[in-house]
N, C-alpha and C positions, 0 to 999 in steps of 0.2 A: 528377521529371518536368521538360518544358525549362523552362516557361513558369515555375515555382518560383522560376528564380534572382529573379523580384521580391523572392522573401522572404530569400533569403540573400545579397541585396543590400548587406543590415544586419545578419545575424547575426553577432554576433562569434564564436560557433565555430568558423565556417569562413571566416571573412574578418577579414582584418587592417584595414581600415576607418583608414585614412592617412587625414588632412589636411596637402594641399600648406600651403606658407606663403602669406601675402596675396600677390597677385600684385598687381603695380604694373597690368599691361593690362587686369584684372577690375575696376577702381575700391577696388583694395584688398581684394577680398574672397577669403575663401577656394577652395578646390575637393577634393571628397569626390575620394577614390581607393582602393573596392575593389579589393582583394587574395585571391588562395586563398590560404587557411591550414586547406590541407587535401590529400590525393592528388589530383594532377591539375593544380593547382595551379589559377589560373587560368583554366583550360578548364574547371575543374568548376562555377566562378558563371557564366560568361559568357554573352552573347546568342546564342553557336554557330554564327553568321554565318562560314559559309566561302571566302576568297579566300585567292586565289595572291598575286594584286597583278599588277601590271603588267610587260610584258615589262621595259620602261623602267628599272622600281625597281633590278633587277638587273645592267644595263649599268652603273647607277651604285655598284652595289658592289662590281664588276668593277674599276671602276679605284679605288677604294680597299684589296680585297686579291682578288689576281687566283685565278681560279676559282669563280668565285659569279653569274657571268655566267647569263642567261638557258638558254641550252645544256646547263650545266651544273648547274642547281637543277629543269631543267621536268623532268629522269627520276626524279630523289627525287619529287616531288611523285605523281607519278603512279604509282610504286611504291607509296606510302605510304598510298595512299587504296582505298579501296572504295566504287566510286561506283552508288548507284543508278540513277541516269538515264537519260538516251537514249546508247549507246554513242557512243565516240570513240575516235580513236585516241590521243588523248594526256588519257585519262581511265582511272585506273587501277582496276582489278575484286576485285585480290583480294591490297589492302594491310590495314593494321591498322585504318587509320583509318576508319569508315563515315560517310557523305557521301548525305545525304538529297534529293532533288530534291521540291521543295513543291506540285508542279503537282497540281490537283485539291485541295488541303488549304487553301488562302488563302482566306479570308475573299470575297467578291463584291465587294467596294469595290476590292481591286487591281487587280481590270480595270478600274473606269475612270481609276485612277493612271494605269495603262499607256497608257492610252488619250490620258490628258490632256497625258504626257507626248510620247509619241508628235506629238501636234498641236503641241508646241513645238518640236520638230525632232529629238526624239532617236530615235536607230534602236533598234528591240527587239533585243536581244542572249537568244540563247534558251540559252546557257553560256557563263557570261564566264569560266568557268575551262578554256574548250575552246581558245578564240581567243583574240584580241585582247577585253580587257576595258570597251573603251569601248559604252557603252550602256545601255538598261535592263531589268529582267526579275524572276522573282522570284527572293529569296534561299535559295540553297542553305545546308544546317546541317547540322552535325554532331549528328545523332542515327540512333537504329538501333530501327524497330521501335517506334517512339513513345518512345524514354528517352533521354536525353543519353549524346553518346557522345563523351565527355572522353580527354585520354588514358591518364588510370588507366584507364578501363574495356577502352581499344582496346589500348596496350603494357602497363600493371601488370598488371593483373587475369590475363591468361594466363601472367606468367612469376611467378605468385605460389608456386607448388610448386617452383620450381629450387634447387639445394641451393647453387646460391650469391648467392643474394637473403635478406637480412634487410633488412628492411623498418622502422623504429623510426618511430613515432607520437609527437605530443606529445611532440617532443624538439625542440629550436633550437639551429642549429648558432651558436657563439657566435666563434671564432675558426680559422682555421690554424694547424693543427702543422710545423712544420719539422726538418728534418735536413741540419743545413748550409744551403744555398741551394735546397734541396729542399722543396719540400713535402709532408709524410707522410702527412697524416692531417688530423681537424676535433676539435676540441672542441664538446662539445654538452651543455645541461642541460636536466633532465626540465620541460615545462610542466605548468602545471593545465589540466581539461580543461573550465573551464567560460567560456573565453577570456579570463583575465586574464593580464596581461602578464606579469607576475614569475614566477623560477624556484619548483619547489619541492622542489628535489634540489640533490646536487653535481654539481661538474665530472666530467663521463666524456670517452673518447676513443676517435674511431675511428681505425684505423691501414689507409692505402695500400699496398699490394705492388707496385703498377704507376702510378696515378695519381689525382691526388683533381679529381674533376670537380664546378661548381658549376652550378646550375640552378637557381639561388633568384628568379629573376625581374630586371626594370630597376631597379628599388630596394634588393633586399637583396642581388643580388650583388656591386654598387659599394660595399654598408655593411660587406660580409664583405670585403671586399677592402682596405677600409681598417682594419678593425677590428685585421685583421692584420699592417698596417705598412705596406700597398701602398695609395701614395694622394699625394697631394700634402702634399709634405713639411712645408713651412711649417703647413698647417691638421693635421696628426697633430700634431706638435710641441707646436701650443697647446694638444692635449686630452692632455697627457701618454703617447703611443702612438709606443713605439719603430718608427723609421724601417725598414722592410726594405728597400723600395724608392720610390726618387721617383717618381711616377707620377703627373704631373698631369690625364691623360683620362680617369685613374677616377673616375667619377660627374659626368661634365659630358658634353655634347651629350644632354641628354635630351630628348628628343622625342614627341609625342603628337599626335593628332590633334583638333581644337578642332571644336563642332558646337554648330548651336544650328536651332530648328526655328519654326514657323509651329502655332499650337494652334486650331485650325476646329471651332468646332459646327456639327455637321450637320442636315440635314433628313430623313434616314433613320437607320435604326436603324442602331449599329455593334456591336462589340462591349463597348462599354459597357454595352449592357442585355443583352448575354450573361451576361458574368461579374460585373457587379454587385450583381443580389440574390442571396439564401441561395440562391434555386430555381433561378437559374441556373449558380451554383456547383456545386450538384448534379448539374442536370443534363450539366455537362460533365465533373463528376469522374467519372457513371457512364460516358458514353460513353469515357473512358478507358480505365476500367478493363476496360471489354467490350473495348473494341478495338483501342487503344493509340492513337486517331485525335481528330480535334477539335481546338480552339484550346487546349488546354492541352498539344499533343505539338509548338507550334510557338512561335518565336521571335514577339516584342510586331513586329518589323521585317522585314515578312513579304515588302514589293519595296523597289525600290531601282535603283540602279545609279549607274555613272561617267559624267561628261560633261563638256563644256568650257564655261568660263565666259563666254569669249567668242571668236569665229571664229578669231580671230589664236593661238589657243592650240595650241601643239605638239601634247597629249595629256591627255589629262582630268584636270581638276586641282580637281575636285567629286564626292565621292560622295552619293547620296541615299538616304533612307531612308524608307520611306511606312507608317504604322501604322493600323489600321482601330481604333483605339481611342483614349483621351488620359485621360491622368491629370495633376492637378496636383502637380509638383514638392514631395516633402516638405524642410526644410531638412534643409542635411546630416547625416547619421546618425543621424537620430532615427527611422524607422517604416520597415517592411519596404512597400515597394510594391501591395497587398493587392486595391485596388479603383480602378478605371476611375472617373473623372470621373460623377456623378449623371445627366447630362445625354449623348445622341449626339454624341461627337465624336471626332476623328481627329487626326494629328500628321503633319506634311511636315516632313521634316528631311534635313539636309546637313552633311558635315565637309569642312573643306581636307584634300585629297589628300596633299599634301607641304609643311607649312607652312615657313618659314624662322626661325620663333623657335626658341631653342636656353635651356633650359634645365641644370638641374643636382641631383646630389644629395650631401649632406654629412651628415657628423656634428655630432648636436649635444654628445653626452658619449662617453667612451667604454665607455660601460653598453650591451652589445647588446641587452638589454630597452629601451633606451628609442628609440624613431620615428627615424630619422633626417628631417633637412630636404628638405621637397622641394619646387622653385620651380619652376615649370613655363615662366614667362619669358613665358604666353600673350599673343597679339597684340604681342609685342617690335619686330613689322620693320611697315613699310606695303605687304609684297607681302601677310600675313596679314590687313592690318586692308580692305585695300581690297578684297582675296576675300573675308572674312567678307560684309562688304556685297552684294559679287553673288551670292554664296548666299540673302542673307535675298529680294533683288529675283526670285532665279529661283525660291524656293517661292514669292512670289506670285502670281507670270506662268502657276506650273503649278495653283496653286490658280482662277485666274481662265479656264484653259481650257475649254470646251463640254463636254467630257467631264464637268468636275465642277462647273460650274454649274448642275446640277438637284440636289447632292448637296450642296453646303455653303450654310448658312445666315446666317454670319458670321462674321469672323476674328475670335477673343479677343485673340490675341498674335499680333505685336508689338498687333495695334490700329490702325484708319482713322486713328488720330491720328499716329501713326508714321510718317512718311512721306519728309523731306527726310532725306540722307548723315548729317547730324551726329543726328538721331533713328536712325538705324537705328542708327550706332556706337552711341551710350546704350545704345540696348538689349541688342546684342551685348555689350557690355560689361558687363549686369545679367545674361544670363540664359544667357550661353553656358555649355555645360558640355564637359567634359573626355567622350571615346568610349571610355576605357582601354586605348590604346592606346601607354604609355608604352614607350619601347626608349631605343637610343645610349648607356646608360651606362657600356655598358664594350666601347666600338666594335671591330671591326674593324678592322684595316687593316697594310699591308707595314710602314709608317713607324712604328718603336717610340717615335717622339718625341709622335705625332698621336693614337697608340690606345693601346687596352689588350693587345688578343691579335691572335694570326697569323691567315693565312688559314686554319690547321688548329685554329683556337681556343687556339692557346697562348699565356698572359700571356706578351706580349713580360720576357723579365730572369730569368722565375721557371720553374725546373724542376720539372717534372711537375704541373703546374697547369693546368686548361682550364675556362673557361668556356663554357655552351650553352645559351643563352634569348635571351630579346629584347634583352635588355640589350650584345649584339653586334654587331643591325644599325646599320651604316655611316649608314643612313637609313633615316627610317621610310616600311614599303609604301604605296600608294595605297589600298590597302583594309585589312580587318581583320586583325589580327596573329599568329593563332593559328593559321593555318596555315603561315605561315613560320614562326613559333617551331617548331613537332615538325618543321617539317623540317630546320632547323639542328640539334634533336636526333636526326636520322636522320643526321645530314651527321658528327657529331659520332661516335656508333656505329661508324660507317665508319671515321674515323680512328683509335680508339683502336683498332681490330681488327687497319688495316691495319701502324700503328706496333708492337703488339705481336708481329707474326709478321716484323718487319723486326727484333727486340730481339733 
């Protein structure tokens, strides 16, 4: 059910459960980075928040590899979707993907978000995936019918009886096969199934007739790519990994979106004393199951939207996130998300749109069972650290609105005491967390010196090889990532069909 992924937040079955390395911008401290490690990938933990992203996003990775332009991504998009909603014309009906409209299903406290925000100047936007994205309203999610609708459910699941789909489970692809300068095939070893890291088979192999395509995500497609010889040559070398190709863009420009929120006890009931005793747990898992409806068939981030941080701003460079509940932060990886705060309260939260820090990802051996490095470089520039700050001032300004001045009680976090620039940085730099929105690591673009693959996804050097997940955006979208990812794997589909009948 959606609201679940609290609990497979932490599961190791189905999530690979990364820790970046200490970040220098954190105060040295870590940052958790669930992962799918399961069909779906990704989209099967995640919060189901569905954006396009911005016209914007697009023009800028138009000129990094031309054809990815707005024009050219807004018909996949709308192909690929099945949208409940209010019609549109550039809202598509009857793709794979199903696209929920939450109106009528939100909790009674987003109207007066809406409301609050609304008084601070921002315009309702009643489908940011219709128009232009700036604004606020509630969040649309990928679910169908009250169940998560990941894209196993929406592309696997119907082409699971084709006679030319095998499928292997619990199997880790370990490196690239080659024939010549060609790529053939993957090596892959059997896992355990109870999420422990180590193999517990041998080496097998799959073999390509046309092209071996990876989709392992931001992180393990740059670790598969180096694993394999493709990578920056100097650091293969030291971990003993014969050279295929020098390729210094594999696993660097990593990018994600940084977010940190405002934690409010309320003076009305939230959904804290919904789902926090046994009897209300109940009572929400019956209406479920009666009827697929209730706060257990929707995402914890129920409004939201994009805005500018301040007038002089091109285009929105703030998204927001308003939750009728709050829960205190377990440290990382220790407890599945389970229970709402004891106490009525709510969360006001915001990530930078398109931050400027640039991270990276590496090997640290060349055992593919063990984590590779991942330093996410967060608050690296002062165009992030000084937006963090007007995020934390604008959830104030909307917490302190007429709208929600009969509904909150007092702010816990940051706290009254929290108040001058260099207090808010402290804090942003204690409590911000990562929105899993990592991509760039194995970029886009024409210039085989600056990326990894073509505008058709092919590793610029390497024959018959494609890359198709996140780990390809030029940059990362203004909003959440998993609807541009399946569309670069529709984008992807397209090409290997279209190259095929050109062979």
């Amino acid at each position: 059910m959606p609201i679940g992924y609290g609990k497979v937040y932490y599961d190791e079955r189905v999530n690979w459960k990364y820790t970046s390395d200490p970040v220098p911008g954190l105060d040295g401290a870590t940052s958790y980075w669930p992962r799918g490690r399961v069909l779906g990938g990704s989209s099967s933990i995640n919060a189901m928040v569905w954006v396009r992203g911005d016209r914007g996003d697009y023009e800028t990775w138009n000129e990094h590899a031309r054809g990815w332009g707005w024009d050219d991504v807004a018909p996949v998009f709308r192909d690929m979707e099945c949208w409940a909603g209010a019609p549109h014309a550039l809202r598509g009906t009857s793709g794979p993907m199903r696209v929920c409209d939450t109106t009528g299903e939100v909790h009674p406290l987003c109207k007066a978000w809406l409301a609050a925000a609304t008084e601070a100047g921002f315009a309702r936007n009643a489908d940011y995936n219709a128009c232009d994205i700036e604004g606020v309203g509630l969040y649309q999610i990928s679910t169908h019918r009250g169940w998560r609708a990941s894209s196993s459910a929406c592309h696997l699941a119907p082409a699971r009886r084709r006679a030319n789909l095998d499928v292997r489970t619990h199997a880790q692809a370990t490196r690239l096969i080659f024939d010549g300068s060609r790529a053939s095939g993957i090596a892959w070893r059997p896992r355990a199934r109870d999420g422990r890291r180590m193999p517990v088979g041998p080496e097998r192999r799959a073999r390509a007739r046309a092209e071996v395509v990876l989709a392992a995500g931001a992180i393990n497609s740059p670790q598969l790519l180096q694993l394999s010889g493709i990578g920056p040559a100097a650091e293969l070398r030291a971990l003993g990994i014969e050279v295929r190709r020098d390729a210094p863009a594999v696993g660097r420009d990593l990018q994600d979106h940084l977010g940190a929120d405002g934690l409010y006890r309320a003076c009305v009931p939230t959904l804290n004393q919904a789902l926090r005793p046994w009897h209300g747990k109940l009572r929400a898992g019956l209406r479920f199951a009666a009827s697929r409806r209730g706060p257990l068939s929707l995402s914890l981030n129920q409004a939201g939207g994009f805005v500018r941080s301040a007038p002089d701003v091109e285009r929105p460079d703030l998204q927001l996130y308003f939750s009728p509940l709050s829960y205190t932060r377990a440290p990382a990886g220790t407890r599945p998300l389970m229970n709402p705060d004891p106490f009525p309260g709510l969360l006001i939260g915001f990530n930078l749109c398109r931050p400027t820090s640039r991270g990276h990802i590496a090997l640290r051996t060349s055992d593919p069972f063990d984590a590779p490095a991942i330093q996410p470089n967060y608050l690296d520039t002062e165009h992030d650290r000084v937006l963090m700050r007007r995020g934390m001032r604008l959830v104030r300004r909307l917490a302190d609105m007429p709208a929600l001045r009969p509904v909150i009680d007092v702010e816990l976090q940051p706290g009254p005491r929290v108040a001058t620039d260099s207090e808010l940085d402290a804090h942003v730099r204690a409590h911000a967390w990562t929105v899993f929105h990592a991509c760039g690591t194995c970029r886009m673009g024409d210039a085989a010196e600056h990326a990894v693959v073509d505008a058709r996804l092919r590793v610029h050097g390497v024959e018959g090889l494609r890359v198709a997940d996140a780990s390809v955006f030029p940059s990362v979208p203004s909003g959440n990532t998993n609807a541009p990812a399946i569309m670069v794997g529709e984008r992807a589909s397209a090409f290997l069909l279209e190259d095929a009948r050109r062979a």
